[in-house]
N, C-alpha and C positions, 0 to 999 in steps of 0.2 A: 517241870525241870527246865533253867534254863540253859540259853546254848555253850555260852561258856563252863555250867556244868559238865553238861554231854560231852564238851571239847576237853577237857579238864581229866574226864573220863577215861576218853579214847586215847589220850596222850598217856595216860597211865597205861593202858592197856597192851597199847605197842612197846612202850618200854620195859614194858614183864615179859611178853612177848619175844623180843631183842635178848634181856637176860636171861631168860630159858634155853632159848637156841644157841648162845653164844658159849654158854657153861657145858651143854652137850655139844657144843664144836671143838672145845676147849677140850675139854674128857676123851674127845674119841683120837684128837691128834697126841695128846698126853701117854697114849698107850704107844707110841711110836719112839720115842724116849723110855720107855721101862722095857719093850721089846726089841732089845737090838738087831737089828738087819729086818726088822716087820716088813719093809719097803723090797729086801732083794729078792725074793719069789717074783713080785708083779713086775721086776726091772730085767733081771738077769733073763727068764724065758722069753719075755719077747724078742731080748736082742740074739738071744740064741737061735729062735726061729727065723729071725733076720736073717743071720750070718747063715745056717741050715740051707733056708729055703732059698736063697742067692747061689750058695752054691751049687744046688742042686741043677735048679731050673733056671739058671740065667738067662739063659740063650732063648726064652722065650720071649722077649721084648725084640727077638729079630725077625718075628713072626711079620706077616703083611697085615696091615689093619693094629698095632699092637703101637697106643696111642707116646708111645717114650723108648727111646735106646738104651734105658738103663733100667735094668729090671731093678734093682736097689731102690731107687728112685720111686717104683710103683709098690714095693714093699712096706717103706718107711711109713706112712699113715695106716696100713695096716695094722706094724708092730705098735703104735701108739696107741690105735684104738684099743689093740688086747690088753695092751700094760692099764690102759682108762678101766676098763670093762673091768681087768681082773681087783684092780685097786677097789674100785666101788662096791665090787661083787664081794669081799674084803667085810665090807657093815655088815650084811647078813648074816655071815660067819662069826664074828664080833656078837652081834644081840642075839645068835642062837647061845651064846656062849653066858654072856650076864640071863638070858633066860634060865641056862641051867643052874644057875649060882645065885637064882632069887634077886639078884639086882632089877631087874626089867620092874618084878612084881611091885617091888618098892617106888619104884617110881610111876607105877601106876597108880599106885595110893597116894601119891602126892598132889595137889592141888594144881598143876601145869596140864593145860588142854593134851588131849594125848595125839594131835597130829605134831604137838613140837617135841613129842620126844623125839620124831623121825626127822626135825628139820636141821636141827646141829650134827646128828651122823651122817645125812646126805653132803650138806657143807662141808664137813670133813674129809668126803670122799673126792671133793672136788677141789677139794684142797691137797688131798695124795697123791690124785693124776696127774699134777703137774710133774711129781717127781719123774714117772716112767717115762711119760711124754718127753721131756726136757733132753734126760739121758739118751733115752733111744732115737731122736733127730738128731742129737749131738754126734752117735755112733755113727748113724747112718749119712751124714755129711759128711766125715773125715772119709768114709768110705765111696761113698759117691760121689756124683757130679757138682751137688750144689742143690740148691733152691729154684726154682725156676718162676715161683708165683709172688716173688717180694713181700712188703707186708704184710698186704691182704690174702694170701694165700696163707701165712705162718701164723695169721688169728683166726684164720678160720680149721685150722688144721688142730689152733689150741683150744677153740670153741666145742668144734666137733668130741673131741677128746674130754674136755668138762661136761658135757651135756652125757656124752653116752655112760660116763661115768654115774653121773644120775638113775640113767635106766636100769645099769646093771645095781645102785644100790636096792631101789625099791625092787625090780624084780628077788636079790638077795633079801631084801625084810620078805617080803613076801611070805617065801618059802622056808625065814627062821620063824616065821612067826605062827606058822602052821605045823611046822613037822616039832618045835621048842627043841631041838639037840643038835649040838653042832658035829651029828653025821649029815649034816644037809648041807654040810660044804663043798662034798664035788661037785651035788645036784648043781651049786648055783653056778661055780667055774663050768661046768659041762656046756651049761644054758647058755654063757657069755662066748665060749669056744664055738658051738655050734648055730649061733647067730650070724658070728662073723665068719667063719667056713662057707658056710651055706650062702655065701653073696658072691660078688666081682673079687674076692682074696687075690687068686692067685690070677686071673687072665682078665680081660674086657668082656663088660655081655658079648661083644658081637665075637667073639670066638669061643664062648662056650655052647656044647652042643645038650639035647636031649634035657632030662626034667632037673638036671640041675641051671642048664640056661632060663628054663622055666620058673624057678622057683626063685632064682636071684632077682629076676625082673621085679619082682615082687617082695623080693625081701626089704623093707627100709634102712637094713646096714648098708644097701648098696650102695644108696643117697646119700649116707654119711658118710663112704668113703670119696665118694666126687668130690661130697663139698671136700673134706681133706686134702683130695691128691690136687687140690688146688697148690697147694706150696711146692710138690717136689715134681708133679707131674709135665711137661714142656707141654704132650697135647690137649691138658684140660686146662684150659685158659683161666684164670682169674678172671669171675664176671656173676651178676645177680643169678642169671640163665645156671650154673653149677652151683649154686649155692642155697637157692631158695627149695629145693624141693629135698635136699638135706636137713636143713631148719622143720622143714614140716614134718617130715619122718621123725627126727629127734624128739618134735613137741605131741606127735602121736602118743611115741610110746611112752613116753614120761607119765602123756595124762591117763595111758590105759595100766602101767604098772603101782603109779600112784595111787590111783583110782583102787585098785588091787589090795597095795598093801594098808593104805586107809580102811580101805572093808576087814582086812584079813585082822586089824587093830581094834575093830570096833566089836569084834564075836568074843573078844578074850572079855573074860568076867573080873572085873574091878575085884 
């Protein structure tokens, strides 16, 4: 075979490729125009937890050691993460749903490799985030001080936010793909709620005490929110140093839930 065969090949193959994913990106943002307000669960609770948790506990940014004078400020990349997470976590819920209604099954008899049925809903979720993300900075700036990390804080605050939306899809196919009924949609919101709890949410490692101080060190949502509080936060500076060890926590777990739900795709019988 010659090369311009094989190149002739491969070129066809990325463009089947390209249209499989594009038509499951297309489909899964499509259901967001037949479902009106699909978007305000993952928008409306974060900002409500915003506005909640500000109220509640403001005064803890006056704390000593307590990297920002504006608790709002240290909020804001939280709420966006959850609005990311819950949007993404969103697919799971979606393909427990065409599982029970024989759609999935259909399209596994179709001739499209079956990691791209997962790659146009993943797309699509990172395509949703934007929405909560957008809104809930936009709340949290009329309400607070500002920006403090320019533009490189506000890409990496939308990067953090698309990437985790990732994690939270495949963790969601995961667990549609295993349990097939869409009662497996708290499991996956609980999953995406209790990742980000269980990190720096609410105060800085260096003021949390006991096995939750313990457990956040170690959690990789903590890294994702650094690299975020880059945009709103004054004392975490825009710089590689906040930013890199976010990158790697995010690309952890992508390749440990994708890894996951690639496996969890491959048990199901054509």
């Amino acid at each position: 075979m010659s090369t311009q065969e094989v190149g002739g090949r491969n070129t066809r193959g990325m463009a089947y490729a390209g249209g499989v994913g594009y038509a499951m990106w297309q489909r899964s943002l499509l259901e967001l125009a037949r479902v009106k307000g699909g978007l305000l669960p993952t928008t409306i609770a974060p900002i409500i937890f915003l506005l909640g948790i500000t109220g509640q506990f403001g005064d803890l940014s006056s704390l000593p050691g307590f990297p920002t004078d504006s608790y709002i400020n240290w909020i804001i990349p939280l709420s966006c993460l959850q609005g990311a997470g819950f949007a993404g976590g969103a697919t799971g819920a979606n393909l427990a749903r065409d599982i029970e209604r024989g759609w999935f099954d259909r399209l596994l008899s179709s001739p499209a490799p079956r990691p791209l049925l997962l790659l146009g809903p993943v797309m699509a979720a990172m395509t949703r985030s934007l929405v909560p993300t957008t809104v809930i900075l936009a709340v949290g700036l009329l309400l607070g001080p500002g920006l403090t990390g320019g533009v490189y804080g506000v890409v990496m605050l939308y990067l953090a936010a698309m990437a985790f939306s990732v994690v939270a899809s495949f963790w969601g196919i995961t667990l549609a793909l295993r349990a097939r009924t869409q009662q497996v949609g708290p499991a996956i919101q609980n999953g995406v709620f209790i990742a980000v709890f269980l990190s720096t949410a609410y105060t800085p490692l260096v003021l949390l005490r006991g096995w939750l101080g313990t457990f956040a060190e170690y959690n990789p949502v903590t890294y994702v929110l650094q690299m975020a509080r880059q945009a709103t936060v004054s004392g975490i500076e825009p710089s590689w140093a906040n930013t890199w060890p976010g990158l790697v926590a995010l690309a952890g777990m992508i390749a440990l839930f994708g890894l996951l739900a690639l496996r969890q795709l491959g048990r199901i019988d054509r």
